[in-house]
Residue, then its C-alpha position, 0 to 999 in steps of 0.5 A: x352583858x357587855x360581851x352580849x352587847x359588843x356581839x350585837x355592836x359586830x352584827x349590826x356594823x358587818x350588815x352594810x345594808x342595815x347601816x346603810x338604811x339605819x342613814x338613809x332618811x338622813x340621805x333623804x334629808x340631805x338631798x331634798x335641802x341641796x336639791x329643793x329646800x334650801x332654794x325654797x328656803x332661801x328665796x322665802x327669805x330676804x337677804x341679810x349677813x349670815x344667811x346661808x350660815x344659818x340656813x345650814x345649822x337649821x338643816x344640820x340640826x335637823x339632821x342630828x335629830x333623825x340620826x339619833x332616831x333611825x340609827x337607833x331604830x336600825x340597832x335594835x333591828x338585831x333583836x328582831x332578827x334574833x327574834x325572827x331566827x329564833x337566835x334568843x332561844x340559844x341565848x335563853x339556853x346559856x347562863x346569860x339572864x334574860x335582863x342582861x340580854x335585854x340590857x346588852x340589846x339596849x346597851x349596844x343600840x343606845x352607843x350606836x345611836x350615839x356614836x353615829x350623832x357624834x359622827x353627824x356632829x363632827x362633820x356637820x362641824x366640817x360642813x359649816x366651816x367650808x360652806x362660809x360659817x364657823x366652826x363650833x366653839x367647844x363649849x357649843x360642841x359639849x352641849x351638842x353632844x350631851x343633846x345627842x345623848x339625851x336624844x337617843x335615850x329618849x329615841x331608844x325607849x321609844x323604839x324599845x317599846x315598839x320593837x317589843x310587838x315586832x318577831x319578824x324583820x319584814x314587818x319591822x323593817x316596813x314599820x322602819x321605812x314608815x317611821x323614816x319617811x314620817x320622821x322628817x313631817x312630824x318633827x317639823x324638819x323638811x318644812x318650818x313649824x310656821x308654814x304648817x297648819x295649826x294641827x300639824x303644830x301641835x302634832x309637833x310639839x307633843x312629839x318628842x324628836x321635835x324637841x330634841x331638833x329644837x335644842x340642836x337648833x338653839x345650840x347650832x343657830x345660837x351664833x348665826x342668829x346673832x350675827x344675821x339679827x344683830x340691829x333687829x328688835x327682839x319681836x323680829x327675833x323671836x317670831x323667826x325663832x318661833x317660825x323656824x322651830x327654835x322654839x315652841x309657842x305653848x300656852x302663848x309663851x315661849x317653851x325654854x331650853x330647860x323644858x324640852x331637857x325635861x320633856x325628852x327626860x319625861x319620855x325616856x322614864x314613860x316609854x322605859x316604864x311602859x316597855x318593862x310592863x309590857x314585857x311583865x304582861x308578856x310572861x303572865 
């Protein structure tokens, strides 16, 4: 299992095209914060101590929760192109077990998701230094990256389930394209939760990446939301944490850290559940 999964690790990493498309909603994401949204943001804003430290964390938040997604999406691209060449079939031919195949497949998706979240993590770190902020204690940095974790295993038992109905790699890497161009409206991330419709709203806070972004952003602007809000009242705080997506309004109070822990958690136990039923229902 672990030679299987150190296969697809050499795979996925030679296809230099693969990777570059597994960040490329990150690029987007990047470039439309440089170019046009943090303008936009800013000029919405009134002028306070720490400003563009905490716009910046809010992006950078935002950023390590569609890595987590799309690199993990783009690691199982090399199951479905082994599907569409019909590779597994030399595997099915080995004394390999169909569950270790899978569980490498998994295995090797799940650390490269995290493995790229560190990465973002690390630079984003180097990012909020040189653009006037500071850098992130390391306390900030273990909770960020057990967040990182939590994401994409919540993140993969999603895309598990989905790369279960794919055998071509046309079709996945159309539903790829989909999937990251959407990724950034359905988690609330290109634009704050506050500025959309009531029924955007509740999209977003049913969908689980949303939560994941909420908990990189509670860590990350934990600090600068400290320093910009220092002789605000706490209804002033908490408004802009509710508009910015910090947190989430559910049945008129505020969602809490522990809750979207135990939501990705719920989502990575369902998704799993479902996808190992579909593939009972496969082989009947």
């Amino acid at each position: 299992m672990l030679a299987f999964a150190r296969r697809n690790l050499l795979v996925y990493f030679r296809d230099k095209a693969a990777l570059f498309f597994s960040l490329l909603a990150v690029f987007i994401l990047i470039a439309l914060y440089v170019f046009f949204l943090g303008d936009l943001m800013a000029e919405g804003l009134p002028d306070f101590p720490a400003k563009s430290w905490l716009l910046t964390s809010w992006i950078l938040a935002g950023i390590l929760a569609v890595t987590s997604v799309t690199t993990t999406l783009g690691a199982f691209g090399v199951m479905v192109e082994d599907r569409s060449t019909h590779t597994y079939l030399d595997f099915y031919a080995s004394p390999i077990k169909r569950s270790s195949l899978f569980a490498g497949y998994v295995m090797s998706s799940i650390f490269i998701g995290f493995l790229m979240c560190l990465v973002v993590l690390f630079t984003a770190n180097v990012v909020l230094f040189f653009s006037g902020g500071e850098l992130l204690a390391f306390t900030q940095l273990l909770k960020i990256i057990g967040v990182s974790l939590l994401s994409v295993l919540a993140s993969g038992s999603m895309i598990l389930l989905l790369v279960s109905f794919f055998t071509t790699s046309n079709a996945f890497a159309a539903a790829s394209t989909v999937i990251g161009t959407l990724l950034g409206f359905l988690a609330g991330i290109y634009i704050p939760i506050g500025n959309l419709p009531a029924y955007l709203q509740t999209i977003i806070k049913f969908f689980p990446t949303s939560h994941s972004a909420a908990l990189f952003r509670q860590l990350l602007m934990d600090r600068p939301i400290q320093e910009a809000f220092s002789n605000a009242p706490i209804a002033v705080i908490e408004d802009f944490q509710l508009n910015m997506g910090v947190f989430f309004e559910i049945n008129g109070s505020s969602s809490s850290l522990l809750f979207s822990v135990l939501y990705l958690l719920g989502t990575a136990f369902v998704f799993s559940f479902l996808f190992l039923t579909v593939m009972r229902w496969k082989r009947t």
